[in-house]
C-alpha positions, -999 to 999 in steps of 0.1 A, spaced: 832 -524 595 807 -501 588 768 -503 590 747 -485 563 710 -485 550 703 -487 510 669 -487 499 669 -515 469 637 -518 448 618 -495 472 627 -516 506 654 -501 532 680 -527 544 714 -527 566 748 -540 549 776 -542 567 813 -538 545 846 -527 555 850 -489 549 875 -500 515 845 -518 499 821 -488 509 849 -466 496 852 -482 461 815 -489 451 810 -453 454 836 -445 435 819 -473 414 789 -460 409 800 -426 402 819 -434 377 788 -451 364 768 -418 368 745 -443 396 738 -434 428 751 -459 455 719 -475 460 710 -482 424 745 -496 418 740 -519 447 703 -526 434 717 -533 404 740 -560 417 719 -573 441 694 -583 408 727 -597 388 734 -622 418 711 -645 411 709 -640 371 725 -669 349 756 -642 336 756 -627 373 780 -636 405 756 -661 424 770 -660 464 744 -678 471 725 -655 489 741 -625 509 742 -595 497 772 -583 517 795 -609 497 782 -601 465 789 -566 468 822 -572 481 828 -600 448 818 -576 426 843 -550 438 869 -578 434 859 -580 399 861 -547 386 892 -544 405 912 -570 387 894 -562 352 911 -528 358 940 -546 365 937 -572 341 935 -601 359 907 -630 350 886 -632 383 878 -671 390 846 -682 401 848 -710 422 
């Protein structure tokens, strides 16, 4: 588990994720052309849009679901929200 500050919307804040999930949203967002902290921005925003993953409210699990969900889009698998 690792500790790390991002700075979403102009405001710093600590998430703590595994160093995996760390490991593949920057590999996300680079692949995006994003820094890490506007590709977390970004998906901190989507969490509580209509067409967005709602955790219902932590930030830390809607990271880590959205890594789950581009992972089994690569792979092809439909992700299920329950």
């Amino acid at each position: 588990m690792r500790k790390r500050s991002v700075t979403i919307d102009g405001h710093r804040t600590s998430i703590s994720l595994e160093d995996a999930f760390w490991a593949e949203l920057s590999g996300l967002a680079r692949a995006r052309g994003l820094s890490l902290n506007a590709l977390v921005a970004e998906i901190d925003r989507a969490r509580g849009a209509p067409q967005g993953v709602n955790t219902g409210g932590n930030l830390s699990s809607a990271l880590r679901l959205h890594v789950l969900g581009e992972l089994k889009k690569r792979s092809g698998t439909n992700i299920s929200r329950a």
